[in-house]
N, CA, C and O of each residue as an XYZ file, in Angstrom:
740
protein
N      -7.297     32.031     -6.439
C      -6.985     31.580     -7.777
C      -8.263     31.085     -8.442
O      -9.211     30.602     -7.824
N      -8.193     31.260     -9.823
C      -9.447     31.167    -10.223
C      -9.030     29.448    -10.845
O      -7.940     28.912    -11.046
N     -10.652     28.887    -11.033
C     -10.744     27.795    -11.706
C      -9.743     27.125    -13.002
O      -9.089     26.085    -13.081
N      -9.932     28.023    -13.744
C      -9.486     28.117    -15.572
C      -7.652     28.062    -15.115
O      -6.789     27.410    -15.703
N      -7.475     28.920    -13.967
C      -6.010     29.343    -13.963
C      -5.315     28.043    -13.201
O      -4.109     27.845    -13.348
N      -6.185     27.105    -12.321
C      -5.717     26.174    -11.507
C      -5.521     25.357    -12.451
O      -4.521     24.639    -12.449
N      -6.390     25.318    -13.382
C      -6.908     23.482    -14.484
C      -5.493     23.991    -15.715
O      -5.104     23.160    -16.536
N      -4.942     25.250    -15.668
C      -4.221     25.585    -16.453
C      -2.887     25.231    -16.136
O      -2.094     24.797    -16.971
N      -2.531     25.480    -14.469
C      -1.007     25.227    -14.136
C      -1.145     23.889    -13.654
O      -0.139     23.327    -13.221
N      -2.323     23.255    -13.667
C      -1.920     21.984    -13.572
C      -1.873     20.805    -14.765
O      -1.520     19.633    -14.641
N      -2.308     21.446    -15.862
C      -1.967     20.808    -16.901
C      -1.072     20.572    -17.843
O      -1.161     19.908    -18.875
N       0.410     21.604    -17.074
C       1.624     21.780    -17.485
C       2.263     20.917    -16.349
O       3.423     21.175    -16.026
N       1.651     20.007    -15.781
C       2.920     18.951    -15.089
C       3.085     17.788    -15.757
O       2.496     17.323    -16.733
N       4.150     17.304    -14.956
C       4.834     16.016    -15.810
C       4.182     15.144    -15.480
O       3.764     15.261    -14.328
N       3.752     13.863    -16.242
C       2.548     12.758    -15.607
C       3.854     11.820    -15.713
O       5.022     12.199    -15.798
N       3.225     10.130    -15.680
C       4.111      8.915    -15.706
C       4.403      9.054    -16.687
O       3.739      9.786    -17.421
N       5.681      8.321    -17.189
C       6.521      7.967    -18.639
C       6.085      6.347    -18.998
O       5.692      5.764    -20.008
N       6.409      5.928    -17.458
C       6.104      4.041    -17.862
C       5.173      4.101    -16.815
O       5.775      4.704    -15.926
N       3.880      3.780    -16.347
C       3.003      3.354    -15.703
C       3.130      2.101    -15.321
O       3.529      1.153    -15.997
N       2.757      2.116    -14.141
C       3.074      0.540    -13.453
C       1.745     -0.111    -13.197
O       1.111     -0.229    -12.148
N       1.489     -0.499    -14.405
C       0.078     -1.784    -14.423
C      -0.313     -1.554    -12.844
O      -1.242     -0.899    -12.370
N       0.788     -2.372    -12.145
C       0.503     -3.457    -11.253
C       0.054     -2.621     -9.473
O      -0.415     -3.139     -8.460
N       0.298     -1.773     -9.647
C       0.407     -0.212     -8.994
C      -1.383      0.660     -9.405
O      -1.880      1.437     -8.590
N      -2.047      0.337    -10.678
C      -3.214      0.703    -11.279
C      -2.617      2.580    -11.368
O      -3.285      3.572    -11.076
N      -1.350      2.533    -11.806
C      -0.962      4.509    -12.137
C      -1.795      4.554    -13.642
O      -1.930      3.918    -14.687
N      -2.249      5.804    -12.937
C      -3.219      6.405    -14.061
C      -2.750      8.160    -13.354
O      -2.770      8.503    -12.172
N      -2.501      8.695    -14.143
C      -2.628      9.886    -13.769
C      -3.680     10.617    -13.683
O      -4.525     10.395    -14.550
N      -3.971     11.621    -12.734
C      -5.533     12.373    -12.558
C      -5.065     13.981    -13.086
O      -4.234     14.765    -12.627
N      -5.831     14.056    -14.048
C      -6.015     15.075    -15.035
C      -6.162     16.350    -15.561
O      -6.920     16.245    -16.525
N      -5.859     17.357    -15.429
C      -6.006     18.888    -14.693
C      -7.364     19.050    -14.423
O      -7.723     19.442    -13.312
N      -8.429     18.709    -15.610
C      -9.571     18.795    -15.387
C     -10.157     18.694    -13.824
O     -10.562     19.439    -12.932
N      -9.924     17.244    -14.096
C     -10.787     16.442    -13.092
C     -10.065     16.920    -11.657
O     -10.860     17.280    -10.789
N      -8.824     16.955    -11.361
C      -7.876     17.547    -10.653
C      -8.330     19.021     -9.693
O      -8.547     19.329     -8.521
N      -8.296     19.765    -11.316
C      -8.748     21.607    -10.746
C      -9.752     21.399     -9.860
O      -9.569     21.860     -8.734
N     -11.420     20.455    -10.215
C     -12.622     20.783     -9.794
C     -12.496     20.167     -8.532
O     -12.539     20.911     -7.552
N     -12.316     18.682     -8.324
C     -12.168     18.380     -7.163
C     -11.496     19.064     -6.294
O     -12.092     19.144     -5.220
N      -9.974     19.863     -6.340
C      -9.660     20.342     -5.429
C     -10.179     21.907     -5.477
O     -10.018     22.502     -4.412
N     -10.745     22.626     -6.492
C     -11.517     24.002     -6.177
C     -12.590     23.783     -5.269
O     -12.656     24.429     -4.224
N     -13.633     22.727     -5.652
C     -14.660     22.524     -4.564
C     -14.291     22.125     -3.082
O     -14.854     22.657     -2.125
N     -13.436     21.278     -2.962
C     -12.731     21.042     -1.610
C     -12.985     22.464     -0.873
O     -13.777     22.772      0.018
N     -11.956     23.256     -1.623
C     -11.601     24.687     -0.788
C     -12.993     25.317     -0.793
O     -13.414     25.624      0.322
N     -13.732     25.549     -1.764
C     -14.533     26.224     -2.312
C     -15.942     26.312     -2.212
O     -16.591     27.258     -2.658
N     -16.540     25.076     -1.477
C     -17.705     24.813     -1.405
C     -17.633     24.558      0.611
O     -18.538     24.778      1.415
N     -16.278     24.060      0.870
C     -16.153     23.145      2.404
C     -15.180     23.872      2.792
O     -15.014     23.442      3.934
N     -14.156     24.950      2.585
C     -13.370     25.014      2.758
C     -12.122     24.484      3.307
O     -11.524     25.160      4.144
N     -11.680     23.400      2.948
C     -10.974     22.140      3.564
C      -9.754     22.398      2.906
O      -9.061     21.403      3.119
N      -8.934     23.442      2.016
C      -7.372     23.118      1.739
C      -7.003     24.345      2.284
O      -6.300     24.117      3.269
N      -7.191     25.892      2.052
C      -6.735     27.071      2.203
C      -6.614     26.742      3.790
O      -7.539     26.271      4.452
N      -5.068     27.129      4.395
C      -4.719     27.080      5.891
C      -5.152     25.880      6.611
O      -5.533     25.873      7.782
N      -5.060     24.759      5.752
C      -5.114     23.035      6.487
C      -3.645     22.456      6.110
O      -2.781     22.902      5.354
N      -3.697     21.056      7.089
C      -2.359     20.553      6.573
C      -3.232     19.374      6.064
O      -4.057     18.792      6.768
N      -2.891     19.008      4.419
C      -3.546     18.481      3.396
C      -1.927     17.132      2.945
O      -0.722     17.282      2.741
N      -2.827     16.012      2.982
C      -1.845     14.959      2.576
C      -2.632     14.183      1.429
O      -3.797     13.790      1.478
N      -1.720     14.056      0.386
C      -2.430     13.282     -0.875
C      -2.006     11.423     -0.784
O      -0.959     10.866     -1.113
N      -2.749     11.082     -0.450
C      -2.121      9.089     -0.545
C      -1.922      8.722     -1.720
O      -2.841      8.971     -2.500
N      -1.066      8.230     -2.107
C      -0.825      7.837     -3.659
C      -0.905      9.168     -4.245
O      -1.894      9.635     -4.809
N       0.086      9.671     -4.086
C       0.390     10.956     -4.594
C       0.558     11.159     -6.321
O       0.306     12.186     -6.951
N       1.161      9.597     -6.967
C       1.661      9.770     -7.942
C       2.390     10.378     -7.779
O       3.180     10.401     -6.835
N       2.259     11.456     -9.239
C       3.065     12.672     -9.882
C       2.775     13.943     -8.989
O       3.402     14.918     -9.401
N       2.069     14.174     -7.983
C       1.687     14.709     -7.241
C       0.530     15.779     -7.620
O       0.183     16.750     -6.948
N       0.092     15.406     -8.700
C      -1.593     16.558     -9.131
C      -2.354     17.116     -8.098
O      -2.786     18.268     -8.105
N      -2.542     16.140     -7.048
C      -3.915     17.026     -6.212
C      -3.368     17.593     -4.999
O      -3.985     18.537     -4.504
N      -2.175     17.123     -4.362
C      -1.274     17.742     -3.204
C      -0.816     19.091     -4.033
O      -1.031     20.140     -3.425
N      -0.114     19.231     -5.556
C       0.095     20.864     -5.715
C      -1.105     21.333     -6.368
O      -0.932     22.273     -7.144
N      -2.235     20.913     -6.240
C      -3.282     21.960     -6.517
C      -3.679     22.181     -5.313
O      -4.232     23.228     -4.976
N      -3.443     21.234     -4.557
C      -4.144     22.069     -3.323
C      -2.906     22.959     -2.416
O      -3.249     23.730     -1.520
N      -1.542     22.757     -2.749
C      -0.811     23.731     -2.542
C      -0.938     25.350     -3.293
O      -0.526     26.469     -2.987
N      -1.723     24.789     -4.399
C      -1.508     26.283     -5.079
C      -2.754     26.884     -4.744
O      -2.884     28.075     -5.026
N      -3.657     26.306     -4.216
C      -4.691     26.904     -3.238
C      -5.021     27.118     -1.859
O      -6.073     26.976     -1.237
N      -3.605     27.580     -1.453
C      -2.744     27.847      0.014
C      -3.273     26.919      1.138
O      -3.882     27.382      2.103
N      -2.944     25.178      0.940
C      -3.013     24.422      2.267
C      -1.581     25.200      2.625
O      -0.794     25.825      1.914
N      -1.599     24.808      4.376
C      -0.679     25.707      5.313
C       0.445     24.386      4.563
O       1.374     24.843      3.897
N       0.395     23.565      4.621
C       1.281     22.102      4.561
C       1.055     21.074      3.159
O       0.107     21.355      2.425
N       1.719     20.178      2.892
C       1.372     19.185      1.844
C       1.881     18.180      2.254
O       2.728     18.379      3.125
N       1.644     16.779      1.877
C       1.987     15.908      2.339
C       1.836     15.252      1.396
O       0.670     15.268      1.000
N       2.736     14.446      0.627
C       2.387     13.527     -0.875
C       3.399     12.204     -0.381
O       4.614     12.142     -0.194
N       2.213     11.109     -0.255
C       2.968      9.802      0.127
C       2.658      8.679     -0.967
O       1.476      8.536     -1.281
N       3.423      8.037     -1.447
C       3.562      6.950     -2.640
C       4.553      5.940     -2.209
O       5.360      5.989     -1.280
N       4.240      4.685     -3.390
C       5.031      3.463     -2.893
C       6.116      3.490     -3.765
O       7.108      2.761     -3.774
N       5.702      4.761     -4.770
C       6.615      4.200     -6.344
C       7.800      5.555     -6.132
O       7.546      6.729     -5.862
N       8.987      4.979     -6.338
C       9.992      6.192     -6.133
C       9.965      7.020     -7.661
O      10.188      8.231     -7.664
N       9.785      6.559     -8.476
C       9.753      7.304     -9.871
C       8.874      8.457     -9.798
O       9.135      9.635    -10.045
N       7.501      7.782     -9.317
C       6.467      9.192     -9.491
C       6.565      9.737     -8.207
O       5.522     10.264     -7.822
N       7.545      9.768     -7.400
C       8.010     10.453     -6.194
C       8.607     11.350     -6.621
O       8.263     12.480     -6.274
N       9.958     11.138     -7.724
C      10.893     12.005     -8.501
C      10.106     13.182     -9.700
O      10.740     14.207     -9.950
N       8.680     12.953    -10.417
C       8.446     13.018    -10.850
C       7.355     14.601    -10.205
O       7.204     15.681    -10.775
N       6.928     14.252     -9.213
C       6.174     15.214     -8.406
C       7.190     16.054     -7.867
O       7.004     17.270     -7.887
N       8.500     15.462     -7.268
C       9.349     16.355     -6.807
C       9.564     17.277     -8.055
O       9.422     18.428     -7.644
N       9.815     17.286     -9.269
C      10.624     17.966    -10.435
C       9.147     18.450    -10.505
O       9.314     19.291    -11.388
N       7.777     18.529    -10.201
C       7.030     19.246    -10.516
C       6.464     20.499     -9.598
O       5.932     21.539     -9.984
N       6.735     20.084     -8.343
C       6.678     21.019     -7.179
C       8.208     22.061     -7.595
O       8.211     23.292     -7.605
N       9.306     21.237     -7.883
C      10.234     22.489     -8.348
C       9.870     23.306     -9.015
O       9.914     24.472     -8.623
N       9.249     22.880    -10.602
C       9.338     23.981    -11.154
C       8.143     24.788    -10.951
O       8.108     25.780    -11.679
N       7.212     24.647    -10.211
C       6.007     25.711     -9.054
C       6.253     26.591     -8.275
O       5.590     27.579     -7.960
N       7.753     26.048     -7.770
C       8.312     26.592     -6.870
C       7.408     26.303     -5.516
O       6.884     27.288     -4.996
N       7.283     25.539     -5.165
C       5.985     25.212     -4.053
C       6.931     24.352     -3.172
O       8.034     23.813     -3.258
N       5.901     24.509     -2.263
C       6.636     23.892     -1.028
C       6.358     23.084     -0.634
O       6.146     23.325      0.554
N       6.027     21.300     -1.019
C       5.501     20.304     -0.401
C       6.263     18.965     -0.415
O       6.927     18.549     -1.365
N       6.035     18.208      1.030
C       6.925     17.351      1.233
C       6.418     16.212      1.001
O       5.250     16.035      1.348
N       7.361     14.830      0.169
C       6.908     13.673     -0.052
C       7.463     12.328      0.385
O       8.617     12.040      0.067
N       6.731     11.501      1.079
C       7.083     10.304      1.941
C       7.000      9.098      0.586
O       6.205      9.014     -0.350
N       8.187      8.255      0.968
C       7.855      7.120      0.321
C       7.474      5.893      1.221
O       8.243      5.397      2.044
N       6.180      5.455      0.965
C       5.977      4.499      1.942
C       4.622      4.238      1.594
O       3.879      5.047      1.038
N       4.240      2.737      2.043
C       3.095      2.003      1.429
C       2.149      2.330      2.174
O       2.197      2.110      3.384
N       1.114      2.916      1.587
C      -0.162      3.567      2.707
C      -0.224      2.539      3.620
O      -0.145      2.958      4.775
N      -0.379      0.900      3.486
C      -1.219     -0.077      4.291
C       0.120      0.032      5.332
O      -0.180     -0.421      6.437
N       1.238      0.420      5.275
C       2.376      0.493      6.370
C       2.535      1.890      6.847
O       3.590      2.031      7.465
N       2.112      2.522      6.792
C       2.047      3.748      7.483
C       2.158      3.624      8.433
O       1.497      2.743      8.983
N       3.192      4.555      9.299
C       2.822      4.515     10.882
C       1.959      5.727     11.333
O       2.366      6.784     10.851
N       0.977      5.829     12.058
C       0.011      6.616     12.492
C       0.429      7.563     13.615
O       0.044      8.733     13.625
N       1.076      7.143     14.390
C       1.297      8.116     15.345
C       2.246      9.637     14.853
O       3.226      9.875     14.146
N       1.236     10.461     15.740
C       2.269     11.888     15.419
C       1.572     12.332     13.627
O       1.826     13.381     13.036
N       1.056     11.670     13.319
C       0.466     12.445     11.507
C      -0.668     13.169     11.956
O      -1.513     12.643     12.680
N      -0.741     14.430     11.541
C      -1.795     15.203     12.079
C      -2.201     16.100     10.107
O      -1.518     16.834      9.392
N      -3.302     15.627      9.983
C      -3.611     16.034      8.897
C      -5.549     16.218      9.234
O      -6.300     15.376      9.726
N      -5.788     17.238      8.881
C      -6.980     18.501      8.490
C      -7.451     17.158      7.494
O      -7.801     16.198      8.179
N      -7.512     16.948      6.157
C      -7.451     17.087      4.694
C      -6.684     15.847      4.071
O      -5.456     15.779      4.020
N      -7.553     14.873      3.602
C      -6.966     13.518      2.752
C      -7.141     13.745      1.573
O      -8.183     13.242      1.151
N      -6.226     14.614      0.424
C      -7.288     14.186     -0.763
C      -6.705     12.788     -1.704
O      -5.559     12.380     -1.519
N      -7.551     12.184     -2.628
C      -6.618     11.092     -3.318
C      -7.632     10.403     -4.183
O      -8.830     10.230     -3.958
N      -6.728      9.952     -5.482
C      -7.328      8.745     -6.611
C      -6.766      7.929     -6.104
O      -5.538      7.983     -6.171
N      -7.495      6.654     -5.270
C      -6.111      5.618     -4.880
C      -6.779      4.623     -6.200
O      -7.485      4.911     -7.166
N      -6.367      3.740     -5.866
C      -5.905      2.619     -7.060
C      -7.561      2.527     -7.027
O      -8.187      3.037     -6.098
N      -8.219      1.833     -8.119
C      -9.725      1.617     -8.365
C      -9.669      0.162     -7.915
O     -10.485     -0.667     -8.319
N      -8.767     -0.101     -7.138
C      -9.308     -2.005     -7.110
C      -9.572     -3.286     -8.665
O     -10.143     -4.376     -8.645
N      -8.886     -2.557     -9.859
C      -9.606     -3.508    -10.440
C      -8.442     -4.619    -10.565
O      -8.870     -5.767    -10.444
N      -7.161     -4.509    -10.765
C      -5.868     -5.269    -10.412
C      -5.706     -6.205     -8.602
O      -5.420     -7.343     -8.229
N      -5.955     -5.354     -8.176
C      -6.033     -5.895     -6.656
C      -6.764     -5.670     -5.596
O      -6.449     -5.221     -4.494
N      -8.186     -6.166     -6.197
C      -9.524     -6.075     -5.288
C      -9.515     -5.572     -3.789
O      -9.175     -6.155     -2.759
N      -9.961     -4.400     -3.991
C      -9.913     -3.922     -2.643
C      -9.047     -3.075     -1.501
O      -9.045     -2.852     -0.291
N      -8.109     -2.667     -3.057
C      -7.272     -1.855     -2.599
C      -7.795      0.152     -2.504
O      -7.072      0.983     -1.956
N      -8.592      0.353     -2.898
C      -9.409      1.372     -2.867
C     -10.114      1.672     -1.482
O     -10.515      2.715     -0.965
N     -10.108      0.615     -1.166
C     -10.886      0.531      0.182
C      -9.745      0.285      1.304
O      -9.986      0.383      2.507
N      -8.719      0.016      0.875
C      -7.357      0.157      1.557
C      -6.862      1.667      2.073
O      -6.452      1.924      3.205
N      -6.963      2.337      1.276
C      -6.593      3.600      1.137
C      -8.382      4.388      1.803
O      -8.364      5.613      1.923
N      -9.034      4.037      1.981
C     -10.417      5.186      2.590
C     -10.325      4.840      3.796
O     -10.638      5.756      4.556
N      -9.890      3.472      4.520
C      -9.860      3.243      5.447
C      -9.050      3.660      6.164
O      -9.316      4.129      7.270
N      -7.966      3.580      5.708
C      -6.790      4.344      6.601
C      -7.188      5.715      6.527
O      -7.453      6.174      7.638
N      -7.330      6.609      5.467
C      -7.669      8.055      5.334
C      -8.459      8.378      6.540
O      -8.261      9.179      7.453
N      -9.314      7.622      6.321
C     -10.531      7.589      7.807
C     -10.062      7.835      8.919
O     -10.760      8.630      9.548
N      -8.906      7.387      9.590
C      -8.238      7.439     10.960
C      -7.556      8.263     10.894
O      -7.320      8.832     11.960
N      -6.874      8.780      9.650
C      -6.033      9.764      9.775
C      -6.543     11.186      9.426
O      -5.868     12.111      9.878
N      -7.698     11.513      8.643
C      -8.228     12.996      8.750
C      -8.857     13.256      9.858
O      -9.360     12.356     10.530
N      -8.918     14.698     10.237
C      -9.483     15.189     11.253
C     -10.564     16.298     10.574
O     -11.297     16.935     11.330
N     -10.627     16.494      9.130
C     -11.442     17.144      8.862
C     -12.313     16.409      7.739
O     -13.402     15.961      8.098
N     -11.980     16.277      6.618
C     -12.308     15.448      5.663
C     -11.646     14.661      4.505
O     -10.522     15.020      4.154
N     -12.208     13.683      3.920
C     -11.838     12.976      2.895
C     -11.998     13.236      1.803
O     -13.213     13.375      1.664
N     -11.420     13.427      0.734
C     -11.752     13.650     -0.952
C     -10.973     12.591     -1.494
O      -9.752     12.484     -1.381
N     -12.250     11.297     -2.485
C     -11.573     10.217     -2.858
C     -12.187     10.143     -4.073
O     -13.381     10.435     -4.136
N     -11.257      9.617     -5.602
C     -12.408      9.117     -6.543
C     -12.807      8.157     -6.157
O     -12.461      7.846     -5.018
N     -13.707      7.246     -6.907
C     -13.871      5.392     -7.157
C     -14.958      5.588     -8.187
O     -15.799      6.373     -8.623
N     -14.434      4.420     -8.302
C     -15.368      3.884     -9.759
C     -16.677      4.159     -9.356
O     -16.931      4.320     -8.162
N     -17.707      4.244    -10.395
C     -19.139      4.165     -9.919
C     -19.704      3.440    -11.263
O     -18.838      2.996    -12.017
N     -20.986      3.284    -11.619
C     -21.593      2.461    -12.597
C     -22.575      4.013    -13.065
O     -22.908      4.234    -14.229
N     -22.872      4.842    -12.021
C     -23.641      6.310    -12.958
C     -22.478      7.440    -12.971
O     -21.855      7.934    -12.031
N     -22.421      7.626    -14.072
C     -21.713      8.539    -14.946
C     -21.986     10.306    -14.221
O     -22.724     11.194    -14.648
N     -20.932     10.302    -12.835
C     -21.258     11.522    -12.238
C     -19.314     12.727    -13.058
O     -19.236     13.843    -13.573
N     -18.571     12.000    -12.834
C     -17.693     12.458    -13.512
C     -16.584     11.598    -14.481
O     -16.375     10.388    -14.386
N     -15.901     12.569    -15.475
C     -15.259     11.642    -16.566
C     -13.854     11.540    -15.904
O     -13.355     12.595    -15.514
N     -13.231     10.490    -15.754
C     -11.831     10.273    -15.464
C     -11.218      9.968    -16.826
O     -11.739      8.926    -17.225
N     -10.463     10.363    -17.581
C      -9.647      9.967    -19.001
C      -8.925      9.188    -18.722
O      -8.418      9.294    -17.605
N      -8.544      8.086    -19.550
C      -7.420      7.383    -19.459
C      -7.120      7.085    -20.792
O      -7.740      6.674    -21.774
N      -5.796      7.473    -20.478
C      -5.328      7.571    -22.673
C      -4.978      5.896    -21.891
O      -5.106      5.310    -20.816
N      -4.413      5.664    -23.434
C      -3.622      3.687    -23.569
C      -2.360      4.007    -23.471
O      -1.571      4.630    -24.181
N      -2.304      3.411    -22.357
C      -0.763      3.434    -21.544
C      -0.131      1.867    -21.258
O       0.931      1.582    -20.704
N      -1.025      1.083    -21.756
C      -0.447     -0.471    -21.382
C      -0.673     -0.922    -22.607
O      -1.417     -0.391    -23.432
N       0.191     -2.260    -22.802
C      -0.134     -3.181    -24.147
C      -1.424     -4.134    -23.702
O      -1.525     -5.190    -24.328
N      -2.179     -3.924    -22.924
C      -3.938     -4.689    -22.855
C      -4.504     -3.549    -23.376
O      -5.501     -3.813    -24.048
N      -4.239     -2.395    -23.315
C      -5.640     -1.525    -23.534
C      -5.565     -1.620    -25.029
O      -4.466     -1.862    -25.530
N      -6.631     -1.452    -25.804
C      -7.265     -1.279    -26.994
C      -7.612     -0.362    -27.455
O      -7.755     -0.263    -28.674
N      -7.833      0.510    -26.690
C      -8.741      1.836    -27.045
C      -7.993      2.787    -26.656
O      -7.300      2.598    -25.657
N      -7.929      4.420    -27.547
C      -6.665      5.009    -27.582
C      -7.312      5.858    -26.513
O      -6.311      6.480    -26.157
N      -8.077      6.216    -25.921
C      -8.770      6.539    -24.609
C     -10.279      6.345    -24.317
O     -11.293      6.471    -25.003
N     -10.045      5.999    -23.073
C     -11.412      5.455    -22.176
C     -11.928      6.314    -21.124
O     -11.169      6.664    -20.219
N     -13.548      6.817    -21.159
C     -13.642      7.432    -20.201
C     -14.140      6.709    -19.101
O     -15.100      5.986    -19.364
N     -13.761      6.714    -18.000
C     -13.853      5.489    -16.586
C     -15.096      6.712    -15.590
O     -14.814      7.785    -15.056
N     -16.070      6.194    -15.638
C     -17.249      6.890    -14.890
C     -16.794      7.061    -12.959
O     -17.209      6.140    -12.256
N     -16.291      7.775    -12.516
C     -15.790      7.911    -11.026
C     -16.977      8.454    -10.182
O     -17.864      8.931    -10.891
N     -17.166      8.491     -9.124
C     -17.637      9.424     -8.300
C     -16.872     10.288     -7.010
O     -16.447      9.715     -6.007
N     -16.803     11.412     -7.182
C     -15.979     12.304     -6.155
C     -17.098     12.246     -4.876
O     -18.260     12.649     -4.930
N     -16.243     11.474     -3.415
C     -16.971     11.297     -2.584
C     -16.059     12.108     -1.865
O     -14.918     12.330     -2.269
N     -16.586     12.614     -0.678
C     -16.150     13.765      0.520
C     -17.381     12.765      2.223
O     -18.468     12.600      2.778
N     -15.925     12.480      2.148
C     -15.946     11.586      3.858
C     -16.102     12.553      4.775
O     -15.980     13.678      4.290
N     -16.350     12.519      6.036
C     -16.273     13.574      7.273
C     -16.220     12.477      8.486
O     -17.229     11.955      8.961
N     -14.716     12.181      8.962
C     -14.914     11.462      9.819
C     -15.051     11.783     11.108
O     -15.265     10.905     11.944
């Protein structure tokens, strides 16, 4: 599948309706979405014939792009049942085949998860310091091949969008400077 055609069917999914502040849901963007998971496959080959699990799945963006770039498996785990429902009604209408756990990454049980392939935006830590680092750490024990994570950075390597989805924001969109890091544990 080509680039243009990935950033295309993934920009026809359903994102959040109400975002949960407290949760830091931001949805990740076809853009930003397509490239990270084309290079995954594309540069490392890490989704085509892996079993690929997204943490904080949300709406599920980067588990069905990397389904639609034939991982053998998907795995989309979240705390929030809405954007559980929300990824499910989007894998339907893909017609794709990926399964989603509800359950709090930091409670995960480890035994028996056998995953290739972590990809994920987990929360940026700015609501609950250090929750970003919640989510790489565990990823860490649980890939056997590699990690694909945003986080914030201070140099401007890629644009994350965030339209105004809360009554604090001010600005009718913000671009949040990320860096796409690739772990190898």
């Amino acid at each position: 599948m080509k680039l243009k055609q990935l950033e295309g069917l993934l920009g026809g999914l359903d994102q959040f309706s109400q975002p949960k502040v407290e949760l830091e849901q931001y949805p990740t963007g076809a853009h930003i979405a397509s490239r990270m998971i084309y290079t995954a496959e594309n540069s490392y080959e890490d989704i085509s014939g892996k079993i690929v699990a997204d943490f904080g799945c949300g709406c599920g963006t980067l588990g069905i792009a990397s389904a639609l770039l034939g991982a053998e498996h998907v795995l989309g785990i979240d705390v929030d049942p809405e954007s559980l429902e929300i990824a499910g009604e989007n894998v339907t209408d893909l017609e794709l085949d990926v399964d989603f756990l509800r359950c709090d990454i930091r409670t995960l049980n480890l035994k028996g998860l056998l995953v290739d392939t972590i990809v994920m935006n987990p929360p940026f830590g700015t609501r609950k310091k250090g929750a970003d680092m919640d989510f790489l750490s565990l990823s860490l024990k649980v890939a056997s091949r590699a990690v694909y994570s945003l986080h914030k950075t201070s140099t401007r390597e890629l644009r994350f969008d965030v339209p105004q989805m809360y009554k604090f924001h001010k600005k009718k969109e913000v671009d949040i400077a990320v860096d796409l890091w690739r772990f190898v544990p």
